[in-house]
NUDRENGU-733112 format. One record per residue (C-alpha): residue in one letter; x, y, z. Coordinates in pm, whole numbers. Layout:
(node 'a',(X,Y,Z));
...
//
This chain:
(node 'x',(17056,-9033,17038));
(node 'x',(16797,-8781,16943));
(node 'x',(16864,-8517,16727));
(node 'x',(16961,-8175,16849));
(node 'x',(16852,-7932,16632));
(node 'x',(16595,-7872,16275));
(node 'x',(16858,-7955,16061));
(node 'x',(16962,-8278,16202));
(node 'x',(16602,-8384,16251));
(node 'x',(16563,-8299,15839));
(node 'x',(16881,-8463,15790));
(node 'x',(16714,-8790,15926));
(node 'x',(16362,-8786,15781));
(node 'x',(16570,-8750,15448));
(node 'x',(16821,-9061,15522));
(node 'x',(16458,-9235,15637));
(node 'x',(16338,-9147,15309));
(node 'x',(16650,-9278,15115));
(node 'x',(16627,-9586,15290));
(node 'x',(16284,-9685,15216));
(node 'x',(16304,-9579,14838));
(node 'x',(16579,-9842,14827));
(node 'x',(16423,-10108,15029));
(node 'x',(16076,-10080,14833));
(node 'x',(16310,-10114,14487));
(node 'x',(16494,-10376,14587));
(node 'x',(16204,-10592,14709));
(node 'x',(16005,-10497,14386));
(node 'x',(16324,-10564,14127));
(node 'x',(16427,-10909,14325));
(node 'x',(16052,-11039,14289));
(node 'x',(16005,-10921,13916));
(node 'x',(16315,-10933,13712));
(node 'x',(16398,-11272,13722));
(node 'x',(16658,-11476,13470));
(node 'x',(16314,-11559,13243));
(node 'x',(16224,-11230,13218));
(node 'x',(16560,-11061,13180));
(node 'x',(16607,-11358,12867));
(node 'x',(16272,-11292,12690));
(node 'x',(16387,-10913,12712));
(node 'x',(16672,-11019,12492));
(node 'x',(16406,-11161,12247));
(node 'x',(16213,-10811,12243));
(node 'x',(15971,-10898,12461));
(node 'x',(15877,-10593,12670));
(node 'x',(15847,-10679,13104));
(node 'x',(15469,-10570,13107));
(node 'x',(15404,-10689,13481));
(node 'x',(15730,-10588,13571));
(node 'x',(15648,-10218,13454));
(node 'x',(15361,-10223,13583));
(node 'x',(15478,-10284,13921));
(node 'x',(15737,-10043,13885));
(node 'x',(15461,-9805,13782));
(node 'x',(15202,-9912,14047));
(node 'x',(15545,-9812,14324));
(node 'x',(15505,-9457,14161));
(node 'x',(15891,-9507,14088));
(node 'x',(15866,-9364,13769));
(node 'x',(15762,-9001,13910));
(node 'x',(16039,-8962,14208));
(node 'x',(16207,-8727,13993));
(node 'x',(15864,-8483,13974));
(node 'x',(15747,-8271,14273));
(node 'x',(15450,-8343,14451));
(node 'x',(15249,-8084,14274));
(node 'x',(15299,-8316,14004));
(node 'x',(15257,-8605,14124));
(node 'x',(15547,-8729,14233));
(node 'x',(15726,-8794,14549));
(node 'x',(15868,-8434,14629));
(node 'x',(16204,-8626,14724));
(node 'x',(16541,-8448,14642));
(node 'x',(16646,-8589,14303));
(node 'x',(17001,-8678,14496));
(node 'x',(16726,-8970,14654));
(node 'x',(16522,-9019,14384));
(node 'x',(16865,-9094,14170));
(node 'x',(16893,-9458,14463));
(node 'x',(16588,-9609,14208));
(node 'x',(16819,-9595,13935));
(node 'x',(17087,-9744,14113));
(node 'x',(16915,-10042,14230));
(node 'x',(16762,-10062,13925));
(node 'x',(17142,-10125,13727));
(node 'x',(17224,-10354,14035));
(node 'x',(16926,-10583,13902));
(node 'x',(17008,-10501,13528));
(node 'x',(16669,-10439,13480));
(node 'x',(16546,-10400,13119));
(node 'x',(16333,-10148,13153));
(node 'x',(16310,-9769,13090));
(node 'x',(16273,-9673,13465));
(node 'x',(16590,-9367,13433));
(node 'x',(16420,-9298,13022));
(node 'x',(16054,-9218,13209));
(node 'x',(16167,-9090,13559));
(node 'x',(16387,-8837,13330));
(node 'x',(16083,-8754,13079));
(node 'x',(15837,-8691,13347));
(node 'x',(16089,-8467,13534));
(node 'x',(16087,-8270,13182));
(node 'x',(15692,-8290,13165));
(node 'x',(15636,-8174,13496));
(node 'x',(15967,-7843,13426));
(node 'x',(15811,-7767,13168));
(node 'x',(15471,-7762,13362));
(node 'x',(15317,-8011,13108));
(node 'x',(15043,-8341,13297));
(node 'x',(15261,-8629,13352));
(node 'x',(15176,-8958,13132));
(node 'x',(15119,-9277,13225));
(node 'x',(15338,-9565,13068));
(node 'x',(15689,-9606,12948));
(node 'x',(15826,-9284,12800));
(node 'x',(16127,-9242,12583));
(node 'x',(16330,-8875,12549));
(node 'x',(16587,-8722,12370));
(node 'x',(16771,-8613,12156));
(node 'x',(17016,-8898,12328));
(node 'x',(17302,-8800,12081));
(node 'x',(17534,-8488,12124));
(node 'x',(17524,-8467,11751));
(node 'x',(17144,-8518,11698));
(node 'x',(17047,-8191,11567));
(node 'x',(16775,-8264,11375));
(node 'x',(16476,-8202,11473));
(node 'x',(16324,-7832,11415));
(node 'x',(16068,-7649,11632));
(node 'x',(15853,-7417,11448));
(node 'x',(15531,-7249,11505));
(node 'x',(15291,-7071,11270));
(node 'x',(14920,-6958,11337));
(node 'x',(14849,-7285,11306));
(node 'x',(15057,-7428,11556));
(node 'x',(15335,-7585,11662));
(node 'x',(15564,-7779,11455));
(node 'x',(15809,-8014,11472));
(node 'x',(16018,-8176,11201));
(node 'x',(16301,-8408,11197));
(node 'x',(16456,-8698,11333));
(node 'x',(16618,-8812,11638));
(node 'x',(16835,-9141,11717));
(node 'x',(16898,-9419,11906));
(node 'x',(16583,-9277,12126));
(node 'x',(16565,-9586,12449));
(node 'x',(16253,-9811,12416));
(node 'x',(16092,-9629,12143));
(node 'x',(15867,-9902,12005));
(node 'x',(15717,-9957,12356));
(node 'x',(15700,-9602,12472));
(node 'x',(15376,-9461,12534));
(node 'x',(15487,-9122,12378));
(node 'x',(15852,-8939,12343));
(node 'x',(15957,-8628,12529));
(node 'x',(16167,-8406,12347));
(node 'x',(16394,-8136,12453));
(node 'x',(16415,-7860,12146));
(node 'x',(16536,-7525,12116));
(node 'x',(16307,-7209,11941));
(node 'x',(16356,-6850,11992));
(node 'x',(16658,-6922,12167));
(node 'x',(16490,-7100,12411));
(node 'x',(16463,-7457,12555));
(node 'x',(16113,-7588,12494));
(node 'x',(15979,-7955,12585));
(node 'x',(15758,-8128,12335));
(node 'x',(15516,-8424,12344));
(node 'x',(15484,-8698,12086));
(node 'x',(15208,-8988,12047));
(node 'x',(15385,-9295,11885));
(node 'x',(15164,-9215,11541));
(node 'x',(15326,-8892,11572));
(node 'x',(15646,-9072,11404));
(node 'x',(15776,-9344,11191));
(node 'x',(16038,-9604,11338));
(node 'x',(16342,-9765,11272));
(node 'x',(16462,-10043,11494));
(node 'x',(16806,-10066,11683));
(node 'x',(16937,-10187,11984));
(node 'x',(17266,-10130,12218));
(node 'x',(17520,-10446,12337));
(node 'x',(17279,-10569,12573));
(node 'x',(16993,-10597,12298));
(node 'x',(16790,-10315,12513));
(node 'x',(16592,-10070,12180));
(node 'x',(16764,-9813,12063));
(node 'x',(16528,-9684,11785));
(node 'x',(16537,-9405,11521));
(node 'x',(16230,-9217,11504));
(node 'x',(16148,-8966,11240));
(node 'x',(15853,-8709,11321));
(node 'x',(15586,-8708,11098));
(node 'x',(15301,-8523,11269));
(node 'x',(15274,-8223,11469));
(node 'x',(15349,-8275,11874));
(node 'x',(15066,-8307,12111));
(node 'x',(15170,-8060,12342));
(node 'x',(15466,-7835,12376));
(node 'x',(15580,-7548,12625));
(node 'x',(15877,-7353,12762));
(node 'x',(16103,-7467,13005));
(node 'x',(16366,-7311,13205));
(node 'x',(16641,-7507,13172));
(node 'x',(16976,-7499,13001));
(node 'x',(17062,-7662,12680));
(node 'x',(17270,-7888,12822));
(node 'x',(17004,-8017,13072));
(node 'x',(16871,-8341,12915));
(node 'x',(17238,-8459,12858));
(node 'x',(17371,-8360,13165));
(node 'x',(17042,-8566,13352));
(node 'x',(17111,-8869,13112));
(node 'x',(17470,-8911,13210));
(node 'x',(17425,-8840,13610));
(node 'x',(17141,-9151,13588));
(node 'x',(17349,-9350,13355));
(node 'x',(17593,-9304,13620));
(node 'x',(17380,-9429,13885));
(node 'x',(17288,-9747,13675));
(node 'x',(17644,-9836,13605));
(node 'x',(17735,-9807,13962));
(node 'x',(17470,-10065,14035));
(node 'x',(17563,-10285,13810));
(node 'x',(17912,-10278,13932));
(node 'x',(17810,-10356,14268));
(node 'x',(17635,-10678,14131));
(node 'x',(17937,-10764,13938));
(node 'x',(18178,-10719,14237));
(node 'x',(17925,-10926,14499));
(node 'x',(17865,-11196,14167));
(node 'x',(18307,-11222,14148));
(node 'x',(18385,-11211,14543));
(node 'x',(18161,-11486,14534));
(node 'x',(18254,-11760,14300));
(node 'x',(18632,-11661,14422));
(node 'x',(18554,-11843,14717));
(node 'x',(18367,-12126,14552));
(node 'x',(18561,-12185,14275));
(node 'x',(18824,-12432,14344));
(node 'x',(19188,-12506,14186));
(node 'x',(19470,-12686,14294));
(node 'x',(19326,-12770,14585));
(node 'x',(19186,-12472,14776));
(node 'x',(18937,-12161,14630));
(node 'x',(19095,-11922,14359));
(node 'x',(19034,-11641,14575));
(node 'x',(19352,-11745,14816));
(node 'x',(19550,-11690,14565));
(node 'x',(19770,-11401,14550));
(node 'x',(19701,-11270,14204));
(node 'x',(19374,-11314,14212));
(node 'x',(19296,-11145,14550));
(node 'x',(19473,-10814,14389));
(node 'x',(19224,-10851,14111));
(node 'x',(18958,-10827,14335));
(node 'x',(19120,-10567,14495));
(node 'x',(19109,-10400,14194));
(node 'x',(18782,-10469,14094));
(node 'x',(18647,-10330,14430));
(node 'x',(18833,-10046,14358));
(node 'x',(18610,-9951,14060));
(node 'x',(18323,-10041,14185));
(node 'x',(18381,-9773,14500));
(node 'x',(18529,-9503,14248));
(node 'x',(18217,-9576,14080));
(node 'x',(18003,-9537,14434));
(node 'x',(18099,-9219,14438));
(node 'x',(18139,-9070,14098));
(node 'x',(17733,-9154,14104));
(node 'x',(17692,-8989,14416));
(node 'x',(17834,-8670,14321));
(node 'x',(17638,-8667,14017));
(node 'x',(17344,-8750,14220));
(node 'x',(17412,-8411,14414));
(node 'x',(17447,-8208,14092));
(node 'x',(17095,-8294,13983));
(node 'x',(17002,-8095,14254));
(node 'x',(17145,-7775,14092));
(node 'x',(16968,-7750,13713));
(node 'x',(17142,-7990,13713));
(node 'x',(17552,-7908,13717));
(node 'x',(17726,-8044,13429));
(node 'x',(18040,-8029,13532));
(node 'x',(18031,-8240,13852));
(node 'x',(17837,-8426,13646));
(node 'x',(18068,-8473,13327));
(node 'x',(18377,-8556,13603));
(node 'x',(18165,-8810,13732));
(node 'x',(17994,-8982,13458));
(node 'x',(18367,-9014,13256));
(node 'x',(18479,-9198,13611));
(node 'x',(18207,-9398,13616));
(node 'x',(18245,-9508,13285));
(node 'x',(18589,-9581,13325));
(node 'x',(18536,-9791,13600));
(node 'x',(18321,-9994,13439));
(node 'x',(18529,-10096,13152));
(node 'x',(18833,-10226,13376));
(node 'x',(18581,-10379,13597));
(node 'x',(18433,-10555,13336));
(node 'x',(18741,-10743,13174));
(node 'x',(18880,-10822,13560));
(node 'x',(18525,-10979,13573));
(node 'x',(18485,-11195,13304));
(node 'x',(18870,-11258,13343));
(node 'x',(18796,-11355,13691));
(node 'x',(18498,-11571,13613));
(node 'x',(18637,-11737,13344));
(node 'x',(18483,-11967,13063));
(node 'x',(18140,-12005,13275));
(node 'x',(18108,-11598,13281));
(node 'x',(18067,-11624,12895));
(node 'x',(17756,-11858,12929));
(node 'x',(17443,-11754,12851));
(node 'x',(17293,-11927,13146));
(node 'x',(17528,-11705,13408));
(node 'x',(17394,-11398,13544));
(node 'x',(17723,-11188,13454));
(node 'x',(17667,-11119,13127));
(node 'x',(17315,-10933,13172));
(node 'x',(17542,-10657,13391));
(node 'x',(17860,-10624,13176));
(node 'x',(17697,-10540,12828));
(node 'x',(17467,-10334,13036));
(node 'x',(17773,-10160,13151));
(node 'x',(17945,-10144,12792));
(node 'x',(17663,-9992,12643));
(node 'x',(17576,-9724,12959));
(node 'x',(17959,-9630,12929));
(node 'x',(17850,-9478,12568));
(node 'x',(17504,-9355,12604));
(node 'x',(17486,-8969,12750));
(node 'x',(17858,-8912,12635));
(node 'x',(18119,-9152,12673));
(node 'x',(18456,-9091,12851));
(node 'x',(18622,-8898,12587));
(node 'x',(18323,-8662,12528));
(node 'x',(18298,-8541,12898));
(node 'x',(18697,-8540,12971));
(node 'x',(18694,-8303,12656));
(node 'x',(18405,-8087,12790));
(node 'x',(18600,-8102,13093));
(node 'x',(18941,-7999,12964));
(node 'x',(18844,-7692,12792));
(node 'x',(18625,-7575,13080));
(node 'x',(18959,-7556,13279));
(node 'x',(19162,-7390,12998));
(node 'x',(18915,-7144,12953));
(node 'x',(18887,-7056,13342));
(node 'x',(19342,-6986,13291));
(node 'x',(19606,-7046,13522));
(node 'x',(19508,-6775,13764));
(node 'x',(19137,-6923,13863));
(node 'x',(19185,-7345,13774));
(node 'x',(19196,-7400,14149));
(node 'x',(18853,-7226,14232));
(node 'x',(18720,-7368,13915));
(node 'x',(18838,-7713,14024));
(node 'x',(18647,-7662,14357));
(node 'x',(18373,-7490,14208));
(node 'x',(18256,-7801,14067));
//
């Protein structure tokens, strides 16, 4: 049937457009992130041809206009890359650049080639202090747990002066670094500044912005990964066999599953509506409600799983284990449950008896 009017026929070059951002991903993270190269991850060795097929896609700049060099895609179908990406638990900082580039490019600064790290990641992390004298800018401090910092090709910060939002530029001899890592051994580093920023400039966005972004594509990794963990526990349910017949016949495990799909669809759409809220500044409250759900979801998913699976799901040789410390580690990073229900909470007090309802559908 052919479409009737403008907005249908947009509606359809945009679904197109969806469609082949998640084909080309899926094609590109099935033929590079293989069991090898997700293991020597784990041993802190960084995918270099896998980034630089991810980079050669132009993945990394879907989140940037096309003035900028990216694909001038609404960041609702830029945010599919991210998803596929946690569906392949792919150890790489696709959501860390695609997020720094889409401050670059705000803040009207060249995007950079290479794996980028941002932050501050933690809500706590005030340390590091913009300052600017005649000779220049300055920036002092520290910032933690930044995502890949050791193989980042520079950081992208998000700092406040004048009582404005400003986005600066670091070269790794800029700072000093501290190793770390989260659950599933991806870095987590500490880096303390210890040279003036390569480039910094104004940005309109709020302060919240950078969190906000982290948590809607943490969101879209984790309900990725849960689709991989459903399709990985579906499956060996009907090959596994005990007593005679597969597991998955019986009774209590079929409501497990049923369970487990359950997440993994609250999760589906707790990423989509965050997805949609980039599109707005982005929203953080659609984005807090969705980000606690989708974190929730992946921490009863994850014990049906391995519950499910068994001894062999604790093997190193299985492929579940790559997704589910993924998952425990994404539930924490951009604000965990607790963080956004609280943000949450109080935003409703605040808005009082008389307006909750339109504040509810506000969001």
């Amino acid at each position: 049937m052919l479409p009737r009017n403008a907005a249908e026929q947009k509606a359809q070059a945009m679904d197109s457009t969806a469609d082949l951002l998640r084909d080309t991903a899926t094609r590109l993270f099935a033929q590079q992130i293989t069991p090898e190269v997700s293991r020597a991850a784990e041993r802190g060795v960084f995918p270099a041809a896998a980034w630089e097929a991810v980079e050669a896609a132009g993945l990394t700049r879907a989140l940037a206009g096309e003035a900028a060099g990216g694909f001038g895609v609404p960041a609702a179908q830029a945010m599919v890359l991210l998803r596929v990406a946690g569906e392949h638990a792919a150890p790489l900082p696709l959501a860390e650049t695609m997020l720094a580039s889409w401050l670059l490019a705000a803040a009207g600064l060249p995007i950079l080639d290479g794996p980028l790290t941002l932050g501050p990641v933690a809500a706590e992390d005030g340390a590091l202090h913009l300052t600017r004298d005649r000779t220049g800018w300055r920036l002092s401090g520290s910032a933690a747990r930044m995502p890949w910092g050791r193989d980042a090709a520079a950081a992208v910060l998000l700092v406040a002066h004048a009582g404005r939002a400003h986005v600066a530029l670091l070269r790794p001899d800029a700072w000093d670094l501290t190793p770390g890592e989260n659950l599933a051994r991806e870095p987590r580093d500490h880096l303390r500044v210890t040279a003036a920023p390569e480039a910094v400039a104004p940005v309109d966005l709020p302060a919240q912005a950078l969190r906000a972004a982290g948590a809607a594509a943490r969101a879209q990794q984790i309900a990725g990964a849960l689709a991989r963990v459903l399709a990985l526990t579906t499956r060996y349910a009907q090959d596994r066999v005990q007593f005679g017949r597969p597991i998955g016949k019986f009774q209590a495990v079929q409501q497990s599953l049923a369970v487990l799909a359950g997440q993994a669809a609250a999760a589906s759409a707790a990423a989509d509506l965050a997805a949609e809220a980039m599109e707005a500044g982005p929203n953080w409250l659609p984005i807090a409600a969705a980000k606690a759900r989708a974190g929730e979801a992946a921490g009863i998913a994850c014990g049906l799983a391995h519950q499910l699976h068994g001894a062999i799901g604790f093997t190193y040789e299985h492929e579940l284990h790559f997704l589910t410390k993924r998952l425990w580690s994404w539930r924490d990073e951009f604000g965990a449950e607790a963080e956004w229900n609280r943000l949450l909470g109080r935003h409703m007090l605040a808005a009082g008896a008389d307006r909750l309802w339109a504040a509810l559908t506000a969001a």
